[in-house]
RODO-2510 file (C-alpha; in nm, 4 decimals, decimal comma):
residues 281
     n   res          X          Y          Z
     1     x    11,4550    -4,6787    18,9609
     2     x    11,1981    -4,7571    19,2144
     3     x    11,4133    -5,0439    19,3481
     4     x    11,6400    -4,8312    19,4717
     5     x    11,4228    -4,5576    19,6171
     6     x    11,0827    -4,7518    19,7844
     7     x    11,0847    -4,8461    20,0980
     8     x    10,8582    -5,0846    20,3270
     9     x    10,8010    -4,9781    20,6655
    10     x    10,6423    -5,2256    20,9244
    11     x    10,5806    -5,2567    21,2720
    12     x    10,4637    -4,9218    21,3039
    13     x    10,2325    -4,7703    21,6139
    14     x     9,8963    -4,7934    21,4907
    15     x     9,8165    -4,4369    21,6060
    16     x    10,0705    -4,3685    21,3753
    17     x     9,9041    -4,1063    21,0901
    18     x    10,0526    -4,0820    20,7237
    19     x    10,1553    -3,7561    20,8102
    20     x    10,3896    -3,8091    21,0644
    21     x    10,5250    -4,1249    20,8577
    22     x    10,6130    -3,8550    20,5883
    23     x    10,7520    -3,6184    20,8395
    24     x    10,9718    -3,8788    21,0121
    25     x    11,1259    -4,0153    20,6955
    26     x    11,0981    -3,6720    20,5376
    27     x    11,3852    -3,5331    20,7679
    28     x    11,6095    -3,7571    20,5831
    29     x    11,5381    -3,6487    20,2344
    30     x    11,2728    -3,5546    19,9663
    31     x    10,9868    -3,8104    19,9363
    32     x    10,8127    -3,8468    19,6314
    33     x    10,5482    -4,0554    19,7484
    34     x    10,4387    -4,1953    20,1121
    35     x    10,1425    -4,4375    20,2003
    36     x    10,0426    -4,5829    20,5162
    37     x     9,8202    -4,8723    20,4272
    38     x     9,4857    -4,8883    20,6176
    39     x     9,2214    -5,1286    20,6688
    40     x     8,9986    -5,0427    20,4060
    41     x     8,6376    -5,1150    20,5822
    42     x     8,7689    -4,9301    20,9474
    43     x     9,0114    -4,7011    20,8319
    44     x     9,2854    -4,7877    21,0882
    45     x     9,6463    -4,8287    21,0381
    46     x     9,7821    -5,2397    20,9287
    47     x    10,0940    -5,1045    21,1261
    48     x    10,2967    -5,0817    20,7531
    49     x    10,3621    -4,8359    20,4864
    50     x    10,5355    -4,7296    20,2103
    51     x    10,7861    -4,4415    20,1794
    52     x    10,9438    -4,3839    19,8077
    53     x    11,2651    -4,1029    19,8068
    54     x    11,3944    -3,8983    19,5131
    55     x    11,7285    -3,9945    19,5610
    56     x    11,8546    -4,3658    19,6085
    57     x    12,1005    -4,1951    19,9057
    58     x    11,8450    -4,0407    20,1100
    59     x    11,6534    -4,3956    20,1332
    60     x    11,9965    -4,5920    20,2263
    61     x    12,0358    -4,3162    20,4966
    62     x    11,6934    -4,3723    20,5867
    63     x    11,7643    -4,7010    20,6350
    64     x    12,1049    -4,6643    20,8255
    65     x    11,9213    -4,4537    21,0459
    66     x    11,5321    -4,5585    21,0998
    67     x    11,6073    -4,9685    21,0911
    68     x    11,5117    -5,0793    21,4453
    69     x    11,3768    -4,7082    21,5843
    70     x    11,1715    -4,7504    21,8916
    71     x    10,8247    -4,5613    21,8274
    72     x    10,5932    -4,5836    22,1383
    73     x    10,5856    -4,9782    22,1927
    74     x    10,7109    -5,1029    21,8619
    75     x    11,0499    -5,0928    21,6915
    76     x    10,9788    -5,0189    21,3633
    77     x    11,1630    -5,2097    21,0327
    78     x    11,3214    -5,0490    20,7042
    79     x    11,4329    -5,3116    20,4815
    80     x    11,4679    -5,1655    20,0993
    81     x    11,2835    -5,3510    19,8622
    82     x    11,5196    -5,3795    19,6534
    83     x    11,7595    -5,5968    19,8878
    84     x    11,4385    -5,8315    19,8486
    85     x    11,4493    -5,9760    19,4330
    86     x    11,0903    -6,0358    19,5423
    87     x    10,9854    -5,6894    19,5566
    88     x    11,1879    -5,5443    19,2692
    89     x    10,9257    -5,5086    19,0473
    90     x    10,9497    -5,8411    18,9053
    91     x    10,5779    -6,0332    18,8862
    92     x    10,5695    -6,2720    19,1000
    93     x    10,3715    -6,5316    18,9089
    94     x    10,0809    -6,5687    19,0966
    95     x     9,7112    -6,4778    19,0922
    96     x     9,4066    -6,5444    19,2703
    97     x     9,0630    -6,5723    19,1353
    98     x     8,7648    -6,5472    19,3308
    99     x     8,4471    -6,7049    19,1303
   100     x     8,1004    -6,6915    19,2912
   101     x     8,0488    -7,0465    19,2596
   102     x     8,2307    -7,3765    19,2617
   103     x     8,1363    -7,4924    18,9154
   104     x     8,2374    -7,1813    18,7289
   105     x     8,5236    -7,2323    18,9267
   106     x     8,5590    -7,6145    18,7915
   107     x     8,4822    -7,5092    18,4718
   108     x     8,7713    -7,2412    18,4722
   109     x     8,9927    -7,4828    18,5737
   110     x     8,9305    -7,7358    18,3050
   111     x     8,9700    -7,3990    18,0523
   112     x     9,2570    -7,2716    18,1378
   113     x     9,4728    -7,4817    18,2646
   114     x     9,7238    -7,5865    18,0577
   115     x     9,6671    -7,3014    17,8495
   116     x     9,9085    -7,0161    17,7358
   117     x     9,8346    -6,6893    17,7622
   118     x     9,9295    -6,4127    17,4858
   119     x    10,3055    -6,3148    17,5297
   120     x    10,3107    -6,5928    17,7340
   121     x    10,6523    -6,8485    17,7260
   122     x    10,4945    -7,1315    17,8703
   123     x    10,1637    -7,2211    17,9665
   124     x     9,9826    -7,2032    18,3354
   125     x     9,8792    -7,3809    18,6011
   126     x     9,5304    -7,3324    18,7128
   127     x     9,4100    -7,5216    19,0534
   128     x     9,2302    -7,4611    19,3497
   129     x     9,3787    -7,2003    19,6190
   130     x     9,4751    -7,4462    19,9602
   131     x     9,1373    -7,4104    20,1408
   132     x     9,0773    -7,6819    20,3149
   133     x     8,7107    -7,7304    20,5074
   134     x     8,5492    -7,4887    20,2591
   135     x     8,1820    -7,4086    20,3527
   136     x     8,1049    -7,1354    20,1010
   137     x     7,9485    -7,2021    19,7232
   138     x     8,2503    -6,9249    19,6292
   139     x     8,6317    -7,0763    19,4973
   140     x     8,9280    -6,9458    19,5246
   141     x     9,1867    -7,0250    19,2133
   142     x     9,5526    -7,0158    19,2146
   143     x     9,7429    -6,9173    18,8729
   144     x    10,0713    -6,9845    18,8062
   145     x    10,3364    -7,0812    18,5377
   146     x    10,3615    -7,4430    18,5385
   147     x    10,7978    -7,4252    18,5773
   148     x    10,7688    -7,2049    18,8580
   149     x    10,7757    -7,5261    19,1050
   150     x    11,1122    -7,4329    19,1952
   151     x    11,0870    -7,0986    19,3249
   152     x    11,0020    -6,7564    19,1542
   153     x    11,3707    -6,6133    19,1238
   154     x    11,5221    -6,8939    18,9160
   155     x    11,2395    -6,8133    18,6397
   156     x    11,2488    -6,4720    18,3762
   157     x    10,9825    -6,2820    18,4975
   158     x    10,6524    -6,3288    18,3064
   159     x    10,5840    -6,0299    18,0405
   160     x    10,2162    -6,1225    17,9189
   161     x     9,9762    -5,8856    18,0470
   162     x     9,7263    -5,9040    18,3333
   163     x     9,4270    -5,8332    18,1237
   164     x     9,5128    -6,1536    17,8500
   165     x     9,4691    -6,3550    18,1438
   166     x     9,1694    -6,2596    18,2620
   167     x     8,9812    -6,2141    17,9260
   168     x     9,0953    -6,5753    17,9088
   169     x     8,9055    -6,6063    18,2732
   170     x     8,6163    -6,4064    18,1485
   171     x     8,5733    -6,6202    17,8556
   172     x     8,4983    -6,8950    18,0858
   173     x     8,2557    -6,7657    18,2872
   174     x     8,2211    -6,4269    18,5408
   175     x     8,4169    -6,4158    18,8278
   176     x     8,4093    -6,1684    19,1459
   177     x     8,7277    -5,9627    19,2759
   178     x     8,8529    -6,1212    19,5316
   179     x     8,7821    -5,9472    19,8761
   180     x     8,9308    -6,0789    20,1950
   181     x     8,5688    -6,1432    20,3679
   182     x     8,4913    -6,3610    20,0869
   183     x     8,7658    -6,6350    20,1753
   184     x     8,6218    -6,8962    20,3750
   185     x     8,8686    -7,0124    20,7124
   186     x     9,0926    -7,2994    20,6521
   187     x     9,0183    -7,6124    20,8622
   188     x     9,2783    -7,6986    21,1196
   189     x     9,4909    -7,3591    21,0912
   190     x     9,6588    -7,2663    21,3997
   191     x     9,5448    -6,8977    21,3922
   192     x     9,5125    -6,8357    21,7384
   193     x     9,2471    -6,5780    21,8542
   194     x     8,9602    -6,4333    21,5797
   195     x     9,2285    -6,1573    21,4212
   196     x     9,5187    -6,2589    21,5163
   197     x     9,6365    -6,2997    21,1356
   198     x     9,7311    -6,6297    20,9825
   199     x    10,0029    -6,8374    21,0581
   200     x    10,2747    -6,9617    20,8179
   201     x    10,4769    -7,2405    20,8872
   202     x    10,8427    -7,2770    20,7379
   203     x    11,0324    -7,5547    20,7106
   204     x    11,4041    -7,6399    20,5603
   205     x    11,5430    -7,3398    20,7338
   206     x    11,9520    -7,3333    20,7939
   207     x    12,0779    -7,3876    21,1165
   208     x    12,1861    -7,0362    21,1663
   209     x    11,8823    -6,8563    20,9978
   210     x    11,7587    -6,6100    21,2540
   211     x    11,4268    -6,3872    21,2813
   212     x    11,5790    -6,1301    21,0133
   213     x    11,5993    -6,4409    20,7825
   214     x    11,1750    -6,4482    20,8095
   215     x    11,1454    -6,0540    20,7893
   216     x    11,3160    -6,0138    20,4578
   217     x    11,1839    -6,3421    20,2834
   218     x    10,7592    -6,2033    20,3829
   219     x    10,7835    -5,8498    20,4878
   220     x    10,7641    -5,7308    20,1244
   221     x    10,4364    -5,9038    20,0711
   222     x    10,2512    -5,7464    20,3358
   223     x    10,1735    -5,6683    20,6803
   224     x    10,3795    -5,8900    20,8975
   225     x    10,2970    -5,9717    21,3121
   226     x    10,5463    -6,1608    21,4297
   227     x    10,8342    -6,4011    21,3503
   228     x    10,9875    -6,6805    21,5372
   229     x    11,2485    -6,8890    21,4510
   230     x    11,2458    -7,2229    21,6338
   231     x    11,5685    -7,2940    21,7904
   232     x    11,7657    -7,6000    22,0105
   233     x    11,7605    -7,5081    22,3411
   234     x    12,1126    -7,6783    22,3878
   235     x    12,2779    -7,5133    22,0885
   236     x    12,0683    -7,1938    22,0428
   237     x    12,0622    -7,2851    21,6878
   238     x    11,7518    -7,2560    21,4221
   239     x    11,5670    -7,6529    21,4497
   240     x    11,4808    -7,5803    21,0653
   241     x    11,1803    -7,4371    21,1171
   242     x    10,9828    -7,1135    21,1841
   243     x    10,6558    -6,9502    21,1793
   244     x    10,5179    -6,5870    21,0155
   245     x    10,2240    -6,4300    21,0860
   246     x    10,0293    -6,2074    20,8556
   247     x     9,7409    -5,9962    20,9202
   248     x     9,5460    -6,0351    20,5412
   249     x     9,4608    -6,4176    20,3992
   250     x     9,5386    -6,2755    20,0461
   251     x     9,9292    -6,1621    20,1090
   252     x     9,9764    -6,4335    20,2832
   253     x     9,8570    -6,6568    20,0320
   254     x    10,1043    -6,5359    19,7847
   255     x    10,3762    -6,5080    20,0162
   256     x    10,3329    -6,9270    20,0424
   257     x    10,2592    -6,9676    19,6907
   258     x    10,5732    -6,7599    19,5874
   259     x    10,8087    -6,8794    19,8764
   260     x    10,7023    -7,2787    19,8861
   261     x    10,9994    -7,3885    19,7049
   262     x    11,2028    -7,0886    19,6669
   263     x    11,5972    -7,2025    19,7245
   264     x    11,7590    -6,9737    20,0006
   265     x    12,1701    -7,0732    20,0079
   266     x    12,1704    -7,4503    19,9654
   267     x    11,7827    -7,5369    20,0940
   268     x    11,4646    -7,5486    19,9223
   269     x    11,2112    -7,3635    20,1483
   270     x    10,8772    -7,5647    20,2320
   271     x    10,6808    -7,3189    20,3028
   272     x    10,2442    -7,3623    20,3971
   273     x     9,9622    -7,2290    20,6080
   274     x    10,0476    -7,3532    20,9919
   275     x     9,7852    -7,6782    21,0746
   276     x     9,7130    -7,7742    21,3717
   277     x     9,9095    -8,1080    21,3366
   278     x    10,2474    -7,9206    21,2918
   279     x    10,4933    -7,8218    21,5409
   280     x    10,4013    -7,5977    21,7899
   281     x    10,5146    -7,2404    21,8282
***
């Protein structure tokens, strides 16, 4: 069981190779597999991998005993996926679309959404990704089950395969992969300098949610930057808000789409890309 074994490693050094991530977590047990995720056009680290053990003990101990290590300038974080429901496997019911131009897009909207895939137990929601001040002739589409409004883990996980869906999509007209240069910048988005990553903003939080709260709700979806949990300056308590930051537009995009909404104890998370008009950091 996967769940049990894989691990997510973040904040690590970029100079950081895969082999020394396998021979760091290797001195705590046999590895199956270990992956240190790169940029794929310069070949440098993201600062994340992942490390999967044979045996659900060695990864625990891994845990107990790499959680918080200080590597060079950066403490590094072990959080098992499967303490995350998020990253246990389940689908996550969301996809994105990238279609070369706007009316195919349009026209893939009117097609499908609505519609129910094969295997399917209720029908999707098809709509255009949050991409506000869009400059391109591309689109960017957002697929979802239409009862997931409330947040991913009250739902049974979808069981209709990927390709149904987008033979449904090709049916419509030809789309393009989505690639990360391809998304177009989102008017108004606090994202700081050019690569900094994007900026999340989260609302609803509980007045004793700390930065921890933020790492295990988005570090399984990617490469996270930095966390910051807003807090009173009388109190030192959490002002119900918080911001993530993400290095890729895609992860974070499903970390919002699968998060907006998603109940933690008794509040509903609001959860969107950081505008300008929000509350500062």
């Amino acid at each position: 069981d996967d769940s049990k074994t894989n691990l997510i490693v973040n904040y690590l050094p970029q100079s950081m190779s895969q082999d020394e991530l396998r021979s760091l977590f290797g001195s705590l047990g046999d590895i199956e597999s270990c992956k240190l995720v790169r940029d794929k056009v310069t070949g440098q680290s993201l600062g994340y991998g992942f490390v999967n053990y044979v045996e659900a003990g060695d990864a625990d101990k891994a845990i107990s005993t790499l959680n918080g290590l200080k590597l060079q300038t950066k403490t590094i974080k072990v959080p098992a996926l499967s303490l995350h429901p998020l990253a246990a496997g389940i689908s996550r019911g969301v996809g994105f679309i990238r279609f070369d131009k706007r009316a195919e897009a349009e026209e893939a909207v009117r097609g499908l959404h609505g519609q129910k895939p094969l295997g399917a137990a209720e029908p999707i929601t098809v709509k255009f990704a949050n991409s506000p001040g869009q400059k391109s002739g591309g689109a960017l589409l957002s697929l979802c089950p239409s009862a997931r409004r409330y947040g991913a883990l009250h739902h049974p996980p979808q069981r209709f395969r990927l390709d149904n869906l987008l033979n449904m999509a090709y049916s419509v007209k030809r789309f393009s992969p989505l690639a990360i240069e391809a998304v177009p910048g989102l008017a108004g988005v606090g994202l700081g300098a050019p690569g900094a990553g994007w900026c999340i903003f989260v609302y609803n939080l509980a007045p004793e949610a700390d930065e921890s709260v933020l790492w295990q709700l988005f570090g399984p979806f990617g490469a996270v930057t930095n966390v910051k949990v807003i807090r009173d300056f009388a109190t030192n308590k959490c002002k119900g808000f918080g911001f993530v930051t993400m290095t890729n537009y895609e992860e974070a995009a499903v970390a919002i789409a699968s998060l907006n909404g998603y109940r933690l104890g008794d509040r509903v998370l609001q959860v969107s890309f950081k505008t300008s008009k929000q509350h500062k950091a």
